[in-house]
GUGUMAR-339029 format. One record per residue (C-alpha): x, y, z. Coordinates in steps of 0.2 Angstrom, whole numbers, padded with zeros to 4 digits, always signed. Layout:
<nodes>
XYZ ...
</nodes>
This chain:
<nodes>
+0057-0036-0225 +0055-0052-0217 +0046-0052-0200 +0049-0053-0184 +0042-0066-0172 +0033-0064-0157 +0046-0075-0148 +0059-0061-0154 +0049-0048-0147 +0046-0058-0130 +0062-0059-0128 +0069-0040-0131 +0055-0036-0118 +0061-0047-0108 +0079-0042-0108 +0073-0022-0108 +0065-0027-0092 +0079-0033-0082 +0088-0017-0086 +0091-0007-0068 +0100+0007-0080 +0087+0020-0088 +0101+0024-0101 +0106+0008-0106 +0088+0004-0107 +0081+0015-0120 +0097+0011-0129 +0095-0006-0130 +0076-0002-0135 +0081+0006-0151 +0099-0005-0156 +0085-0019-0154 +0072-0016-0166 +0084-0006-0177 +0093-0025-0179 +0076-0032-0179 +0067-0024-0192 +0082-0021-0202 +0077+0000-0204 +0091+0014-0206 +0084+0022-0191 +0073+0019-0174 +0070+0032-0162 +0061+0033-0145 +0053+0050-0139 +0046+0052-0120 +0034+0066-0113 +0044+0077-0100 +0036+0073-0085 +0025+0089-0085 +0016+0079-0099 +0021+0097-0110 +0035+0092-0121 +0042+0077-0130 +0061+0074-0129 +0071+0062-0139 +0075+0050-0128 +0087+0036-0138 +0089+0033-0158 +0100+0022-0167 +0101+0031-0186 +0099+0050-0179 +0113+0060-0173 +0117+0055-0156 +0122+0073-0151 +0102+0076-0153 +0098+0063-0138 +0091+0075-0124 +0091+0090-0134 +0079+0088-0149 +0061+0093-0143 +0045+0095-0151 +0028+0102-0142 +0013+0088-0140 +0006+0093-0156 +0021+0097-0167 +0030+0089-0179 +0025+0071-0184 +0029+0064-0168 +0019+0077-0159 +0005+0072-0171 +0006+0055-0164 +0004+0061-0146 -0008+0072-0149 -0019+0059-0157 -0016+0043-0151 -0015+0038-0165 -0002+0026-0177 +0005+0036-0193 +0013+0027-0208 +0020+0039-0222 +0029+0036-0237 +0038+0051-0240 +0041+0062-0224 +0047+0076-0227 +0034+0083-0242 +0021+0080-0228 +0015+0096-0219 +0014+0092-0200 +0034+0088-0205 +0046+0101-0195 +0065+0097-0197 +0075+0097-0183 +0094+0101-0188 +0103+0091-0174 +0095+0076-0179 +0100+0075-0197 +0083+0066-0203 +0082+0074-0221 +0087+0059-0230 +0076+0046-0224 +0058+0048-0231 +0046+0031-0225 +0041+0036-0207 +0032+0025-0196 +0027+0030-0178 +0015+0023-0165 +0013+0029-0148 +0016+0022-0131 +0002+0019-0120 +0000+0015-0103 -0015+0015-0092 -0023+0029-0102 -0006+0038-0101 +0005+0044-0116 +0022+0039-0110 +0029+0043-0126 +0032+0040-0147 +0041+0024-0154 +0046+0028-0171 +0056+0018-0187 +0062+0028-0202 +0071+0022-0219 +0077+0028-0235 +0063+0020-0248 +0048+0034-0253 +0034+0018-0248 +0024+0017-0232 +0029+0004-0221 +0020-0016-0222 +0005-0019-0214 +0015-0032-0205 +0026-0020-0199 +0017-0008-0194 +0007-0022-0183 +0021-0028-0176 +0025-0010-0171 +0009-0007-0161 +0013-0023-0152 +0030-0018-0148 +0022-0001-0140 +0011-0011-0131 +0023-0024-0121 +0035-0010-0119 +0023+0006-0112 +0022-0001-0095 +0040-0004-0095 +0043+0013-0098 +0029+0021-0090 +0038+0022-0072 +0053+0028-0079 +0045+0040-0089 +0033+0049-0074 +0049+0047-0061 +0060+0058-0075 +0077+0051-0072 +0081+0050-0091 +0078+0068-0090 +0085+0075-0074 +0102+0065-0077 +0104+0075-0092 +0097+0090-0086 +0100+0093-0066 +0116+0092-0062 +0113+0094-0044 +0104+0077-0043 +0087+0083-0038 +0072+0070-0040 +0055+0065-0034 +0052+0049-0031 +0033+0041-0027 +0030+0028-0014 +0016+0023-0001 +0009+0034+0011 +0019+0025+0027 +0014+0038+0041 +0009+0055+0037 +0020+0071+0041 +0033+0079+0034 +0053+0076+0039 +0069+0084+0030 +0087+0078+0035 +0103+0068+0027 +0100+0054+0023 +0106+0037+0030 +0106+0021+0024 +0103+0006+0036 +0107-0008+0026 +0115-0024+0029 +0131-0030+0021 +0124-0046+0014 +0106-0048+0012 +0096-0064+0014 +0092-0063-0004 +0111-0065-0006 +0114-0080+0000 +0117-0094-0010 +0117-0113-0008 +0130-0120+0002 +0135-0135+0011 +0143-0140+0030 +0154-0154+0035 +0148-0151+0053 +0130-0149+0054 +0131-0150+0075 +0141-0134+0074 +0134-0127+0064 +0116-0131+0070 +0125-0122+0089 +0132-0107+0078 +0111-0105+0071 +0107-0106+0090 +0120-0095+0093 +0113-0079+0083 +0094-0082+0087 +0100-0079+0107 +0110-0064+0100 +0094-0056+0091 +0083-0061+0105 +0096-0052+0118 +0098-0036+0105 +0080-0036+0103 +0079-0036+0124 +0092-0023+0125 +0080-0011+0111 +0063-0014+0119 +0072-0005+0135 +0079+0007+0126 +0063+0010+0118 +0052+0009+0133 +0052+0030+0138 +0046+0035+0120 +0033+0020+0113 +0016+0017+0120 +0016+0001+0130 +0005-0006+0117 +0016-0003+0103 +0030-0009+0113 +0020-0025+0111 +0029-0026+0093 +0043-0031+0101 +0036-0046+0110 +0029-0052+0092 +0046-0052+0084 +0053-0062+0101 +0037-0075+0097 +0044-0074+0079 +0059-0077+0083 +0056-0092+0094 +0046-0101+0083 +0046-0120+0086 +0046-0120+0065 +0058-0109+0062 +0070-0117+0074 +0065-0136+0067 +0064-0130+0050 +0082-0123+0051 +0089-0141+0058 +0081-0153+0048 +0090-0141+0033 +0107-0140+0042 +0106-0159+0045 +0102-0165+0028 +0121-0154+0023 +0115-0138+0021 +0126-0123+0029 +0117-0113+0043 +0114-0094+0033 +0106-0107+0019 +0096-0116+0029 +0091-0100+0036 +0086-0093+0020 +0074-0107+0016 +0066-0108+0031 +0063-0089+0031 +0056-0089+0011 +0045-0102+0015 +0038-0095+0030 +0037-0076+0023 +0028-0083+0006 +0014-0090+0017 +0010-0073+0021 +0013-0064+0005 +0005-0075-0006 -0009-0065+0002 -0019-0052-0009 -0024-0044+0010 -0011-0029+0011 -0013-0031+0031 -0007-0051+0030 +0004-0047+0016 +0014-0036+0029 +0017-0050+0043 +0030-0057+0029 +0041-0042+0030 +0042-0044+0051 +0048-0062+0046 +0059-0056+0035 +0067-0043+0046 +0068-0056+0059 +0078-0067+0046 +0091-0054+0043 +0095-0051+0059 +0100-0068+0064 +0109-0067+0048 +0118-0053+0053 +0124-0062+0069 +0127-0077+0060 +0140-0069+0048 +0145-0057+0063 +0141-0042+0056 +0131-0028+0059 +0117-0020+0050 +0123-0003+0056 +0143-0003+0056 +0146+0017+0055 +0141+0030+0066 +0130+0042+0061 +0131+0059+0059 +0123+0068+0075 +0110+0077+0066 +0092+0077+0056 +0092+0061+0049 +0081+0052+0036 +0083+0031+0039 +0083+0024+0021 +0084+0005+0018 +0075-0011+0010 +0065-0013+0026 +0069-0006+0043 +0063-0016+0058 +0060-0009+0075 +0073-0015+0084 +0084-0004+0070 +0077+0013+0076 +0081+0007+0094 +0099+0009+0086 +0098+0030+0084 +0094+0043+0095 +0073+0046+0093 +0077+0065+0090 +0087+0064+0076 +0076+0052+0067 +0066+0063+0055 +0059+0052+0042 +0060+0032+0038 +0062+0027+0021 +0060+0009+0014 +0062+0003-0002 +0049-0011+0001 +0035-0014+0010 +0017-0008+0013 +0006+0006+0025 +0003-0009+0036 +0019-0014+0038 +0026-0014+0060 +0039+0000+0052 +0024+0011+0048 +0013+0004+0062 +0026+0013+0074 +0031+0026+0064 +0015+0034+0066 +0016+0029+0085 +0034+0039+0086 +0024+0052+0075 +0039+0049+0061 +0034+0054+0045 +0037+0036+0033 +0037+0032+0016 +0036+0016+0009 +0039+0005-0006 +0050+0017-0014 +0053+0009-0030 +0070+0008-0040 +0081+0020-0028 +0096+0014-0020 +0100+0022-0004 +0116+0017+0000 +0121+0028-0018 +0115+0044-0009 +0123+0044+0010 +0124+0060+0017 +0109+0066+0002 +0098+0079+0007 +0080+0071+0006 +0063+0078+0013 +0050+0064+0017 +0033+0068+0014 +0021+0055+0022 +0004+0065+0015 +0008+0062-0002 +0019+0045+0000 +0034+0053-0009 +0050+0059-0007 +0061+0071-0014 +0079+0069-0014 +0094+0082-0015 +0077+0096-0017 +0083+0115-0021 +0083+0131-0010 +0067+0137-0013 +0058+0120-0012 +0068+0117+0006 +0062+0134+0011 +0043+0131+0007 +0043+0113+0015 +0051+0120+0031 +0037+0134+0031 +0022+0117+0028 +0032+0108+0043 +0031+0125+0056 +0012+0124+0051 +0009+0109+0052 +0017+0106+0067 +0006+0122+0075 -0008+0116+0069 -0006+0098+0076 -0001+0107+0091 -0020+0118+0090 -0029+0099+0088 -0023+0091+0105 -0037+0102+0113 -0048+0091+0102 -0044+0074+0110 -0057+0073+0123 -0070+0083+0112 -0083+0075+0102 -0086+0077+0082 -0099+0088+0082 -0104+0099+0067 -0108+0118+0069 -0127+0114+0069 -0127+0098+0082 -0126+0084+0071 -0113+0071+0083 -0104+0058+0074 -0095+0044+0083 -0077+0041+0077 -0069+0023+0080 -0054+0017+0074 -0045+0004+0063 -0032-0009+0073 -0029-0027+0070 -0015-0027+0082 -0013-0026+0101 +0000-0013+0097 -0013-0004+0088 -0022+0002+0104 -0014+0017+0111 -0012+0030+0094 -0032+0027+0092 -0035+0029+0114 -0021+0045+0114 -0030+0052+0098 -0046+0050+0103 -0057+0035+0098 -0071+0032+0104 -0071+0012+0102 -0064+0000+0089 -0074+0000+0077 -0063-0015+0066 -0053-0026+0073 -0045-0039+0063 -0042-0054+0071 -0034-0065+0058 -0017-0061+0065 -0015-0074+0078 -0019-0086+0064 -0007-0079+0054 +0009-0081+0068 +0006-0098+0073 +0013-0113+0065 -0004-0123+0069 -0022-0117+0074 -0021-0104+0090 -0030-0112+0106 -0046-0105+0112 -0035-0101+0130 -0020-0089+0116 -0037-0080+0107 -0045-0078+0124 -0030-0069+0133 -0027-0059+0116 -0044-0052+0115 -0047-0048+0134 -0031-0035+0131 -0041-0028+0118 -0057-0026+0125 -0047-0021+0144 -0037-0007+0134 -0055+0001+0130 -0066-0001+0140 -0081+0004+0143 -0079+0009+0122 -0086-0004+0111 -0075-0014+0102 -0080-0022+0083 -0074-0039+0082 -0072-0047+0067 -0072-0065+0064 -0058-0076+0057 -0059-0066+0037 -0047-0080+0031 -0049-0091+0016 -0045-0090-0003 -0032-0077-0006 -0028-0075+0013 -0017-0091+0014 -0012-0101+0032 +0004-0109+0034 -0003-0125+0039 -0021-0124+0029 -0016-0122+0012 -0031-0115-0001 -0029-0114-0020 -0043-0102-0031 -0044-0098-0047 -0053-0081-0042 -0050-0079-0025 -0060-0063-0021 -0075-0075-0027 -0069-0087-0017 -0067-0099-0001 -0066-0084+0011 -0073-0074+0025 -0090-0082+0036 -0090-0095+0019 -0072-0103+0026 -0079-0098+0044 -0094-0109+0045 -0086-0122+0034 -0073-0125+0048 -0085-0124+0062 -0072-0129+0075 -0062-0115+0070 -0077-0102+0072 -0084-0109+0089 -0068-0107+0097 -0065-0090+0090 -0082-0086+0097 -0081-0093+0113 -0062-0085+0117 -0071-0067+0112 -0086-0072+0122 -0076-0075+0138 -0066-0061+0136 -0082-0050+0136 -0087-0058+0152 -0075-0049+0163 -0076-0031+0152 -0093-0031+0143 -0089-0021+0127 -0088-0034+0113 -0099-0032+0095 -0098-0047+0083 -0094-0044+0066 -0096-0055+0054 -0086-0053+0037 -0091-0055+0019 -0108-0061+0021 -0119-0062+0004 -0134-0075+0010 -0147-0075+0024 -0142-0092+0029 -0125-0086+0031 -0129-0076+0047 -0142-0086+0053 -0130-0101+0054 -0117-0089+0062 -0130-0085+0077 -0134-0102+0079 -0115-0105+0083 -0115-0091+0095 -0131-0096+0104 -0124-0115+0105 -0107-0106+0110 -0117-0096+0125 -0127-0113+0130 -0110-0122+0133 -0102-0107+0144 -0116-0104+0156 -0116-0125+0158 -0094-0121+0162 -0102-0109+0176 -0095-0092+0163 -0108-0081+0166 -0111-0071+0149 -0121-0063+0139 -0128-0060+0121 -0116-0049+0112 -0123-0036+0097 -0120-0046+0082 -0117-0036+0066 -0113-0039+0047 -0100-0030+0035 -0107-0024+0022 -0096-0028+0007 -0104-0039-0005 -0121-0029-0013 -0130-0045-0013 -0132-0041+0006 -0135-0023+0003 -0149-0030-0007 -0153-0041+0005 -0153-0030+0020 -0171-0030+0024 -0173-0050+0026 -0156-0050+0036 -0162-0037+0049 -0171-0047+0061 -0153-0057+0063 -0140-0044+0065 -0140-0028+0076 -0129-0017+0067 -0122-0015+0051 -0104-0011+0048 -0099-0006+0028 -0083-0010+0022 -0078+0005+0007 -0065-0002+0000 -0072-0018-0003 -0088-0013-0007 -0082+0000-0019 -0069-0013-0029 -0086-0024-0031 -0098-0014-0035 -0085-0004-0048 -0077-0024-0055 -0060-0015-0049 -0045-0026-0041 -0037-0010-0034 -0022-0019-0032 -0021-0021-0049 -0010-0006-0057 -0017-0007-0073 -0036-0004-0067 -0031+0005-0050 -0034+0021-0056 -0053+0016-0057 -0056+0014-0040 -0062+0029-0031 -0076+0027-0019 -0082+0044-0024 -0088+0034-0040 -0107+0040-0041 -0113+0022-0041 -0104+0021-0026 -0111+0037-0017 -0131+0028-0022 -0127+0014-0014 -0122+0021+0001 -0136+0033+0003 -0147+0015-0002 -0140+0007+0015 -0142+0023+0025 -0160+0025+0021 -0163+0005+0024 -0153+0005+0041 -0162+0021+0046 -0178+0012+0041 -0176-0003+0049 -0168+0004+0067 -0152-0003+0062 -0138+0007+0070 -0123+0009+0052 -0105+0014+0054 -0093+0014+0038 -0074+0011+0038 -0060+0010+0026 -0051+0023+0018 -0066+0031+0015 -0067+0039+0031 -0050+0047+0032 -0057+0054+0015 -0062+0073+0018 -0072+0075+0004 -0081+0058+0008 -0082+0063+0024 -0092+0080+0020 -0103+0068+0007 -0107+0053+0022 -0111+0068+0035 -0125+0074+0021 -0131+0057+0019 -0133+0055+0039 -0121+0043+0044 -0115+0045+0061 -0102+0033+0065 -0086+0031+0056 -0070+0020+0061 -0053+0028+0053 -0034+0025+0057 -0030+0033+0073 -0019+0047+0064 -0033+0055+0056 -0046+0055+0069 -0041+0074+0075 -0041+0081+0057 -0057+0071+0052 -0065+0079+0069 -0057+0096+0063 -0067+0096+0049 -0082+0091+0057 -0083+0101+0067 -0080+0117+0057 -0095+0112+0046 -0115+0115+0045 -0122+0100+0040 -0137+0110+0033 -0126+0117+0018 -0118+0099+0013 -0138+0090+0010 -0139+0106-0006 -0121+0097-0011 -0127+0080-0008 -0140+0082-0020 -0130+0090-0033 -0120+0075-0033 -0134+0065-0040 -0129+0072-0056 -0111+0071-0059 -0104+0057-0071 -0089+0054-0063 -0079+0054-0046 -0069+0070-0055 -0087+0080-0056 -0089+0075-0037 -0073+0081-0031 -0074+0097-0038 -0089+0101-0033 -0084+0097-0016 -0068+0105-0016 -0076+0124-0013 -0083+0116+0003 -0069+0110+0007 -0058+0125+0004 -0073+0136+0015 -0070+0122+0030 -0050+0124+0028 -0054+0146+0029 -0064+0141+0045 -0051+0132+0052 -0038+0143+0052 -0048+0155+0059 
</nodes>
C-alpha cells in the first residue's frame, strides 16, 4: 500500500473543517481515508455525549443501515477496547480474536485485518477511528502511523461536535431538543420563543465594489451615520425609565463611535479612490475593530464588537433596510443573533425580553455589560447555531452556566420554571442585604468592592452594594480614540468616577496597555506578548503618556478625595520606585498650577510572583497591595487560559495557587500592608470560603455577585473554614480542594434557606 502524504492529510483536514454540516462531515471523514488508504472499509465511532456508549457515527465498507444504530459499551468489542485503553490496536485477523463481538447490522464478518486508534482531545475520548480489510496480516507500521496522526488533526475537529451531540440528537430526537454551551453573559435564568435579530446582509457580506459617483455616494455614507445617530437618540429616550444613568452612558460611547473623525475620513478617502460606500464602509470598520481584537485582553477585545455593531447599523441605513423588519410576537421572548447592540433592545418592549442570545462575543461585551444592568439573563458566543433556522423555537437561557437549551421537553421546562420562582424569591430575600455589610456569623468584616472599567459600570456595583472600586481599568479611553486622550478628556472621565462614589475609595489603575493590548495608532509586535512590552514596563517607557494619566487622576481627586493608584504588572523594585517619582514630580508641578492636592495611596497588583517574592523590599514604596487571581494563577500554573487546549488547567483552586496566597497574606499582614484580591476568584464561593480562612478582608467582584458573595458570608463561621484551610494543605489537585469544600458549602446553602 503506498502511503499517503502529509500534504494529503492537510488537506482532508482542511476540507473536514470547513464543513458547517455534521453529517456531511463525518461522511466525508470516512469516503476520504477509505480512498486514501485504499482499504475495503473505514469507520468512525463517537462516545454518546454522556461519555457511556459508542455509536457508529459514519463508515464507508459497513452497512449504512448500521449508522446511528450499532452500539458498543466503552469496554466492548474491539472498539470499546480502544476507548477503554487509549490505546492503538493493529490485528490481523479480527474475528478469531476474543475482545471481537459481531454486530449483525454492520455485516463485518468478512473483513479480518483491523486497525483502530482512538480520538483524543484535551484528555477527552471523542471517539474511535477505524480501517478494516480483507487480508489475514496486521496493518503497516506506516499505516498505522499515519493513522495516529489522522486521529490527532481530526480529534479537536470533532471534539465540539461530539460533546454538543447533534450527530446524535438529529437521529434520535425528533422534537429538536439540544443543549448548546457558550459564555456566561449575565447570570439568571429566562425561557421564551425565540427571536432572531439579524440583519439582511451582514458587513461580512459585502463584497468589493465600485462607484461612478463618489460625491454621492460619499452624501449617501453621511446620510446613514445621521440616521443611526438620530435612531440611536430616539433609543437612549426610550431607554431612559429602565437603564441606570450611567449605563445609559453606553449610548454616548456608540454616538463618539460613531462620529469618529477616522471613521468618517477613513470612509471618504476609500469612496474617493472608487470604492462604493458599503465597501468602503467595510474597510474602514475591519481595520478599526481588528485594532481592538488583535488584543489577548477579553475586556479590549470586546470594544471591537461595539465597532462592529456600530458598522452594521449605518450599513443598514445605507442599503435601507432594517435589522428588525417583522413584528414580534407580544410575548416571552429570548433575542438571538450574531451580536445584539443596545440600541437593538431599545427596539422591544423591556418586559417581554427574557434572555439575549449572541452567537459572538464575550462576558465583557456592552450587550452583556447592560444585560446584567436590565437583570436579562445573556449568553454569549454560542457557537455553531443559527438562529434565524429556529424562529418561534422554544429556548430557556441560562446565564449561570452560560448555556442554552433549545426546544427543551416538558419535564425539563417545568423544573427550570420551578429554579426561576426561586431564584427570583431568593433575589428578592438579598435586596435587604444592600446596605448591610459582609459580616461572618463570628464578626470577621470583609470589605467587598467591585470590578468596572466603564463609566457605565457604576451604578450595578452602587445599587448592589459596593463598597468602592476596587479595579478600575482605565485603558478604555485609549482604546476609543484615534490619537492619545488629552490630560483635559482623562481628567473629566475620571472625576465621574470618583464623583459617582464618593466618599468610597476607588482603585485606579494605570494605563495596562502594551504587548498583546494593541493601540490603533501605537502599533506593538511580540513574539510572547504576556512576557512582554506591557503594563508599568510600557508605562514608564512612555513617560509622557504616564504623567498625563497621573496628573488627570490627580486632579480629579482634588475635588472628591477618594483616588488609590494602582500600578499593573509590576515584577522589579525599580519599577515602582520610578512610578512614585513620576507621581511626586506630577504633585510638585500641580501645587506650582495653584491645584491643591494631595499624596494619593499608591498600590501594586500583584500578578507577576517575582513581586510576591519581592514584597518585603517593595513595602516601603507602595501602601497596599492589590492581587490580580487570574493572572497570577495563569503564571504561577504556565497556563494561557485563553488557550482551549490547556484551559482546562487553569483553576485558581490549584494548591500551588492556594500557598501563594496564604505567602502574600502572611507577608502583607506582617508588614501593615492593607491586601484586597479581585478576579474571578472572588465571585468563586468555594474561593471565597478558602480566602476568609486565610484572612483576607477585602475582595472586589462584579457587581452581580456582591449580594450572593455577602450571602454566603454572612452565613458562615470563620472559626470552622481555618480546620478546612489546613486540610487543604494536603490535597493534590484543585478536584481534592473542591470536594472538600463542597460540604461546607452545601451547610452555608442549608443556612441560607433557612
Amino acid at each position: 500500500m503506498q502511503q499517503p502524504s502529509l500534504k494529503a492529510l492537510t488537506a482532508i483536514v482542511d476540507e473536514i473543517a470547513r464543513s458547517g454540516n455534521p453529517e456531511a462531515m463525518m461522511s466525508r471523514i470516512v469516503q476520504q481515508l477509505r480512498a486514501l488508504l485504499s482499504v475495503d472499509v473505514c469507520s468512525l465511532y463517537l462516545c454518546t455525549p454522556d461519555q457511556q456508549h459508542l455509536i457508529l457515527a459514519a463508515t464507508e465498507g459497513l452497512a449504512s443501515e448500521a449508522v446511528g444504530h450499532a452500539r458498543l459499551q466503552l469496554d466492548e468489542g474491539l472498539v470499546g477496547h480502544i476507548a477503554s485503553s487509549l490505546s492503538t490496536l493493529n490485528l490481523g485477523d479480527a474475528p478469531t480474536d476474543d475482545r471481537f463481538v459481531f454486530i449483525p447490522e454492520t455485516h463485518e464478518m468478512p473483513y479480518h485485518r483491523f486497525l483502530g486508534v482512538p480520538l483524543l482531545h484535551l484528555r477527552k475520548l471523542v471517539g474511535v477511528l477505524v480501517i478494516q480489510g480483507r487480508e489475514r496480516v496486521p496493518f503497516s507500521q506506516e499505516t498505522e502511523a499515519f493513522m495516529i496522526t489522522v486521529a490527532s488533526q481530526l480529534a479537536g475537529t470533532l471534539s465540539s461536535l461530539q460533546s454538543r451531540g447533534d450527530w446524535y440528537e438529529r437521529k434520535h430526537a425528533s422534537t429538536g431538543y439540544r443543549r448548546l454551551k457558550g459564555q456566561k453573559g449575565a447570570p439568571g435564568i429566562g425561557m421564551g420563543t425565540l427571536w432572531p435579530v439579524r440583519p439582511h446582509v451582514s458587513l461580512d457580506q459585502i463584497v468589493e465594489g465600485t462607484c461612478s459617483d463618489p460625491a454621492s455616494e460619499s452624501q449617501a455614507l453621511e446620510d446613514a451615520i445621521q440616521a443611526v445617530a438620530d435612531d440611536l437618540e430616539s433609543s437612549s429616550s426610550h431607554l431612559d425609565q429602565h437603564l441606570p444613568a450611567d449605563v445609559h452612558a453606553l449610548f454616548n460611547v456608540y454616538q463618539m463611535m460613531l462620529h469618529s473623525p477616522e471613521l468618517h475620513t477613513e470612509c471618504c478617502e476609500h469612496i474617493n479612490r472608487g470604492d462604493s460606500a458599503a465597501w468602503s464602509l467595510r474597510q474602514t470598520v475591519d481595520r478599526m475593530a481588528e485594532q481592538f481584537q488583535s488584543s489577548e485582553d477579553p475586556y479590549l477585545k470586546a470594544r471591537g464588537e461595539d465597532i462592529r455593531n456600530i458598522g452594521q447599523r449605518i450599513l443598514n441605513q445605507l442599503l435601507s433596510r432594517d435589522s428588525i423588519s417583522r413584528t414580534p410576537p407580544d410575548t416571552d421572548l429570548i433575542l438571538a443573533g450574531e451580536l445584539i447592540s443596545i440600541a437593538d433592545l431599545a427596539e422591544f418592549p423591556l418586559q417581554n425580553i427574557h434572555g439575549i442570545v449572541c452567537t459572538r462575543g464575550s462576558t465583557l461585551s456592552h450587550t452583556a455589560i447592560v444585560a446584567n444592568a436590565l437583570g436579562v439573563p445573556a449568553v454569549m458566543g454560542l457557537e455553531n447555531f443559527e438562529p434565524e433556522q429556529h424562529t418561534h423555537a422554544q429556548m430557556i437561557v441560562d446565564g449561570h452556566r452560560g448555556e442554552c437549551v433549545l426546544n427543551p421537553p416538558a419535564p425539563l421546562l417545568h423544573e427550570y420554571r420551578r429554579m426561576i420562582n426561586e431564584e427570583q424569591r431568593f433575589m428578592q430575600d438579598l435586596e435587604r442585604l444592600r446596605d448591610e455589610p459582609a459580616v461572618s456569623r463570628d464578626g470577621f468584616r470583609v470589605c467587598l468592592l467591585t470590578n468596572t472599567g466603564l463609566l457605565a459600570d457604576a451604578t450595578p456595583g452602587l445599587q448592589r452594594g459596593a463598597e468602592g472600586v476596587g479595579l478600575y481599568r482605565s485603558e478604555i479611553p485609549f482604546m476609543i480614540h484615534d490619537g492619545f486622550p488629552t490630560e483635559q478628556e482623562q481628567y473629566s472621565l475620571y472625576a465621574k468616577v470618583l464623583q459617582a462614589y464618593a466618599p468610597h475609595p476607588v482603585s485606579m489603575r494605570t494605563l495596562d496597555i502594551g504587548g498583546d493590548k494593541q493601540l490603533p495608532y501605537f502599533d506593538i509586535s511580540e513574539t510572547n506578548p504576556y512576557l512582554g512590552w506591557r503594563g508599568i514596563r510600557f508605562s514608564l517607557d512612555n513617560a509622557q503618556l504616564l504623567i498625563t494619566q497621573i496628573r488627570a487622576m490627580l486632579r480629579a481627586n482634588a475635588e472628591y478625595g477618594n483616588l488609590k493608584l494602582l500600578v499593573p504588572m509590576v515584577s522589579r523594585i525599580d519599577e515602582i520606585q520610578g512610578f512614585r517619582r513620576h507621581v511626586e514630580k506630577a504633585l510638585s508641578t500641580l501645587e506650582r498650577e495653584g491645584v491643591r492636592v494631595g499624596m494619593p495611596p499608591i498600590g501594586m497588583m500583584i500578578e507577576v510572583p517575582s513581586a510576591m517574592l519581592l514584597l518585603p523590599r517593595l513595602a516601603p514604596y507602595i501602601d497596599f497591595v492589590s492581587i490580580g487571581s487570574n493572572d497570577l494563577t495563569q503564571y504561577l500554573l504556565a497556563v494561557d487560559r485563553n488557550n482551549p487546549r490547556v484551559a482546562s488547567l487553569f483553576d485558581h483552586l490549584h494548591p500551588a495557587v492556594l500557598v501563594a496566597l496564604e505567602q502574600i497574606h502572611d507577608q502583607c499582614e506582617a508588614l501593615g500592608l492593607p491586601a484586597s484580591l479581585c478576579g474571578e476568584m472572588a465571585s468563586d464561593p468555594a474561593a471565597v470560603l478558602l480566602l476568609l480562612a486565610m484572612g483576607y478582608d477585602c475582595l472586589s467582584l462584579s457587581a452581580y455577585n456582591i449580594p450572593r458573595i455577602k450571602h454566603l458570608i454572612r452565613s458562615v463561621n470563620r472559626s470552622e473554614l481555618k480546620p478546612l484551610l489546613e486540610s487543604t494543605r494536603l490535597c493534590q489537585s484543585e478536584t481534592d480542594v473542591r470536594a472538600l469544600v463542597q460540604p461546607l458549602l452545601e451547610a452555608a446553602a442549608r443556612r441560607q434557606a433557612t
